[in-house]
BAKOLDO-690704 format. One record per residue: x, y, z of N, C-alpha, C in turn; chain. Coordinates in steps of 0.02 Angstrom, whole numbers. Each point is the difference from the previous one (the first is absolute). Example, Ala and Ser with C-alpha at 12.3 -4.5 7.8 and 13.67 -1.06 7.14 Angstrom:
REM residues 2
((660 -284 390) (-45 59 0) (45 60 0) 'A');
((-18 53 -36) (42 59 3) (-39 55 37) 'A');
REM end
This chain:
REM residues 151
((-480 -11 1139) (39 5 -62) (63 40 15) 'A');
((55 -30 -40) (75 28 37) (6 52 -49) 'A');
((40 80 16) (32 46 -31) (23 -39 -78) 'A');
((-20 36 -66) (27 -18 -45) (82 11 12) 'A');
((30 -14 -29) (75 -4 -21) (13 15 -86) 'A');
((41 46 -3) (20 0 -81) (-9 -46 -40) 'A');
((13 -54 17) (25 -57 -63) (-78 -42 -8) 'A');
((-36 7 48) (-70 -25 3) (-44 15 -36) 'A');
((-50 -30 -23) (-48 23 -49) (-79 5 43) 'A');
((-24 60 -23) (-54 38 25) (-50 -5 -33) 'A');
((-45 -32 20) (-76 -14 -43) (-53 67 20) 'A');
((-3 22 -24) (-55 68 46) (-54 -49 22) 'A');
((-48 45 38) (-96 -15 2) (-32 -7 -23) 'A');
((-50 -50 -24) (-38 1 -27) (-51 -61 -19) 'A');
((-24 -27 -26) (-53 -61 16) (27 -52 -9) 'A');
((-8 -39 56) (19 -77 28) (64 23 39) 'A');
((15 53 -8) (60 36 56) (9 56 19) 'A');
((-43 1 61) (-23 59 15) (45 58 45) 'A');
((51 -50 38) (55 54 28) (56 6 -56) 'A');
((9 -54 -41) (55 5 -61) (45 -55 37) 'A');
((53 -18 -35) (41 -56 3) (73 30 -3) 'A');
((39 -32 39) (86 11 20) (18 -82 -38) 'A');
((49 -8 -62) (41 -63 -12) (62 28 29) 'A');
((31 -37 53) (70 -9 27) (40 -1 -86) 'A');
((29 31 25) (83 6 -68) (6 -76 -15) 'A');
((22 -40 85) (10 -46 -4) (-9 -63 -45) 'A');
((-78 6 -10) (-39 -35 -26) (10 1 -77) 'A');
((14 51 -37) (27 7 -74) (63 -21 -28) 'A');
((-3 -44 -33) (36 -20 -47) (34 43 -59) 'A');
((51 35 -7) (43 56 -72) (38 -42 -25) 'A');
((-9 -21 -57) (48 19 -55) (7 17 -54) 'A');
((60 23 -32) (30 40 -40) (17 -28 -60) 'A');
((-13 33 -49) (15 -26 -69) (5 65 -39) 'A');
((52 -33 -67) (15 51 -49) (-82 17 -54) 'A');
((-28 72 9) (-47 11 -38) (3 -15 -64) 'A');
((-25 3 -38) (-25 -9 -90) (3 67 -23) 'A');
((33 24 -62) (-23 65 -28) (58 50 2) 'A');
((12 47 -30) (45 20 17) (24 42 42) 'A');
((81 0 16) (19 33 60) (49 39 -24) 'A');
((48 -6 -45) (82 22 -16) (60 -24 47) 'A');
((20 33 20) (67 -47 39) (-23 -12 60) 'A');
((-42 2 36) (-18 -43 55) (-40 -64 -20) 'A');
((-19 -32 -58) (-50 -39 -7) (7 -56 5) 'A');
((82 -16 15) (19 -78 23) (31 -1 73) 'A');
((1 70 35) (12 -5 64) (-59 15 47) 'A');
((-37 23 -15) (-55 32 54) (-58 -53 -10) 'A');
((3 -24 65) (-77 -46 29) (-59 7 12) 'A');
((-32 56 -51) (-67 55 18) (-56 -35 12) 'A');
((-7 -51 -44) (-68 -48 22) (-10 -27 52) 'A');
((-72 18 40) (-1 -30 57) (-48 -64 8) 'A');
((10 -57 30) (-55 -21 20) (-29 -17 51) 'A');
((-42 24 43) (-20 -6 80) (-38 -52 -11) 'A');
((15 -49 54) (-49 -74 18) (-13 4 69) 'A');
((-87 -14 20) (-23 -19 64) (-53 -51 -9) 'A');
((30 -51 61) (-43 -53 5) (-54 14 23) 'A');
((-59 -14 -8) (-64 56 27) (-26 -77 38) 'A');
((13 -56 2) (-2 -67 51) (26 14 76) 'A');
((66 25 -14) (47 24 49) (-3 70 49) 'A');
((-19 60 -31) (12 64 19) (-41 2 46) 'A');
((20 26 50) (-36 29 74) (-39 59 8) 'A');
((-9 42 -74) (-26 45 2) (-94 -33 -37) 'A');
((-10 -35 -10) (-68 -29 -27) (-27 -44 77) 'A');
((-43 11 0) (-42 -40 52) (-66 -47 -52) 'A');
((-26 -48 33) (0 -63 -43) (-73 23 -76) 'A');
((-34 39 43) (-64 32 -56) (43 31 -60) 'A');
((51 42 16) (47 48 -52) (33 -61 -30) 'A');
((46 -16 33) (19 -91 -46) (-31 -30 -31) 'A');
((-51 -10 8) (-55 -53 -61) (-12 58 -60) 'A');
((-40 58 14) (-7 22 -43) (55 19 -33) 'A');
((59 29 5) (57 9 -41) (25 -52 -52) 'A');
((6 -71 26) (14 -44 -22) (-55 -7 -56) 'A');
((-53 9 11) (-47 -19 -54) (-2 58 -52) 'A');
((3 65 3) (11 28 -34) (40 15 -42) 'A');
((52 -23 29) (73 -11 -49) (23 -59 -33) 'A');
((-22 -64 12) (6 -23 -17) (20 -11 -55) 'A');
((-19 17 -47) (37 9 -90) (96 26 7) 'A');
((-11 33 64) (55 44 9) (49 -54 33) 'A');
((-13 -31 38) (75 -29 66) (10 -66 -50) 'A');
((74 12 29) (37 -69 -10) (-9 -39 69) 'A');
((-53 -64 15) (-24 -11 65) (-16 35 18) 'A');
((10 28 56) (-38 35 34) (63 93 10) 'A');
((43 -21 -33) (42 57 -15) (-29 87 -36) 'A');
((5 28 7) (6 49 -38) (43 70 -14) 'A');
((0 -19 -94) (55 31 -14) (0 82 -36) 'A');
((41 44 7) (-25 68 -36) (73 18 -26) 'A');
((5 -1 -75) (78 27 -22) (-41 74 -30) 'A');
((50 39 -8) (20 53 -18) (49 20 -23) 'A');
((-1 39 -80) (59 17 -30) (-23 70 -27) 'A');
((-37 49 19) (-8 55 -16) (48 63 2) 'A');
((38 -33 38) (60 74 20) (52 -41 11) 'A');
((73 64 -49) (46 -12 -15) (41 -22 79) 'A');
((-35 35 43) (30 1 80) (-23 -70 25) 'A');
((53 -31 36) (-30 -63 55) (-32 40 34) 'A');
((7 34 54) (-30 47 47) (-76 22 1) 'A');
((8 14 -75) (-84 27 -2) (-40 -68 -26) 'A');
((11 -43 -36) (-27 -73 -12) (-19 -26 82) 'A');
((48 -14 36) (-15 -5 61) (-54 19 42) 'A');
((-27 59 -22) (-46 43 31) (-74 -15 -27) 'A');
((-1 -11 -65) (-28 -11 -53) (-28 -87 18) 'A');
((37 -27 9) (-12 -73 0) (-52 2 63) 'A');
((33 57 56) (-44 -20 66) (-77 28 -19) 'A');
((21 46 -35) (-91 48 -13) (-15 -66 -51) 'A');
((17 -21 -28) (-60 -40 -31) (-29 -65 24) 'A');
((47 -31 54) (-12 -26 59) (-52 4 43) 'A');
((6 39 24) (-60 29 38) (-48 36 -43) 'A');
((9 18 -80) (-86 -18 -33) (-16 -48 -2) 'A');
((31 -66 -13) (-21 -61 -18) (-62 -2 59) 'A');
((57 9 69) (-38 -48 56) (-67 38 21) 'A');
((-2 81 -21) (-41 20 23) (-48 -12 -44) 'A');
((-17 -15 -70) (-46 -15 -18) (-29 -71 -2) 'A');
((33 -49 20) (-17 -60 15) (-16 -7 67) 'A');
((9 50 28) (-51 -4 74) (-41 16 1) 'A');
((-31 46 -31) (-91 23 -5) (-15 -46 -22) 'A');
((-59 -7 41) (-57 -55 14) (-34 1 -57) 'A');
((-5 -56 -25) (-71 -4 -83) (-59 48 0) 'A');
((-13 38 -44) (-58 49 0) (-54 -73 -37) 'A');
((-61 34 54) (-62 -59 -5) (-21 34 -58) 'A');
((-37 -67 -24) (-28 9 -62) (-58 18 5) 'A');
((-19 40 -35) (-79 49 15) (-43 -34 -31) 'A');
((-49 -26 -1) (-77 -24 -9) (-15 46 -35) 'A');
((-19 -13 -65) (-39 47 -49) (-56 -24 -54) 'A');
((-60 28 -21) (-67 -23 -11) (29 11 -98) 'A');
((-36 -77 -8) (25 21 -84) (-57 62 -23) 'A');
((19 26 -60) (-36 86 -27) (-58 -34 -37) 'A');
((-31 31 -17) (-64 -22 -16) (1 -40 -74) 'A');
((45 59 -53) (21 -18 -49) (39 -71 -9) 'A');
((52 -22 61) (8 -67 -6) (-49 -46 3) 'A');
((-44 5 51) (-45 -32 24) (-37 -5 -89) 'A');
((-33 34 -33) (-35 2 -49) (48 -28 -60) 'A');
((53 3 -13) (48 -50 -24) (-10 -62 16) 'A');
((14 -30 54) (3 -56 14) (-51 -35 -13) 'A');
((-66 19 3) (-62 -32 -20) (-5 3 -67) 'A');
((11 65 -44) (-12 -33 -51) (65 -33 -27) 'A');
((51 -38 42) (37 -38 -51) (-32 -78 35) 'A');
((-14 6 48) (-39 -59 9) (-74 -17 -26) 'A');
((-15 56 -28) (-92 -38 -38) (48 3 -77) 'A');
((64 28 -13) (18 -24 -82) (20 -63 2) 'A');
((50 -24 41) (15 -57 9) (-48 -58 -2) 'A');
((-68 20 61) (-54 -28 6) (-34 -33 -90) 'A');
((-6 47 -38) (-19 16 -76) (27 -48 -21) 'A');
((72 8 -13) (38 -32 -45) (-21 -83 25) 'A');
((9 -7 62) (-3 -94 25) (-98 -8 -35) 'A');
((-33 35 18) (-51 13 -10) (-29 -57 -96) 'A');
((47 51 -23) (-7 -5 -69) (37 -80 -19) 'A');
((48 -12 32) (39 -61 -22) (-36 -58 16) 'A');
((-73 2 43) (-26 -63 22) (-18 -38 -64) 'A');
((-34 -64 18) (-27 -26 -54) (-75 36 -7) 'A');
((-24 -14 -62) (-54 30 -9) (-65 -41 16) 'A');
((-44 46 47) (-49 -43 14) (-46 -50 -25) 'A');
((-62 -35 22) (-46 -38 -46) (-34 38 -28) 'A');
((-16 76 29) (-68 41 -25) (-20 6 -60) 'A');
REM end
């Protein structure tokens, strides 16, 4: 794994990535747009909104297990296989910038932990005793609707 670089985004350690992840600068997509809301006299010159795009098909920082699962987890999220993160929290481009990358690297780090297995658990007794008697009421009711015997 190569020396981060400033402009790069830093995934820490942690499950399904266990040394952590380097995205090349390269690999990100910026641009700039006028935020929503107010500003005063900068609010038709300053480009504060950011939006960072990475192709997670493309990027050299996923190896192919991290690729499937990302993709599937996000899914709701990418345009194709794109993904996008705007930010308009701060009046500053500078700090949006920063902002866009930290939430970046939450996205990816939580779509890399691996599915927690589903635990096997014994129904409680009280269900158990539910369930029967809605099946001998049920039982009752069909019970009662038959025709009536010859006896």
């Amino acid at each position: 794994m190569a020396e981060p670089r400033p402009g790069d985004v830093r995934v820490t350690p942690g499950p399904g990535a266990p040394r952590g992840l380097v995205i090349p600068e390269g690999e990100l997509v910026e641009r700039f747009s006028h935020a929503s809301g107010p500003g005063g006299q900068g609010v038709n010159t300053a480009d504060s909104r950011v939006q960072l795009s990475l192709d997670l098909a493309a990027t050299s920082a996923l190896d192919d297990v991290q690729r499937a699962r990302v993709l599937a987890r996000l899914a709701p999220r990418l345009a194709g296989t794109v993904l996008t993160v705007s930010v308009a929290e701060h009046r500053a481009q500078r700090r949006n910038r920063v902002a866009a990358r930290e939430r970046l690297a939450a996205l990816l780090r939580e779509a890399l932990a691996p599915p927690t297995p589903r635990r096997a658990t014994t129904p409680t007794r009280g269900s158990r005793r539910r369930r029967l008697e809605a099946k001998s009421r049920r039982s009752e009711v069909k019970r009662t609707r038959r025709r009536p015997g010859l006896d």
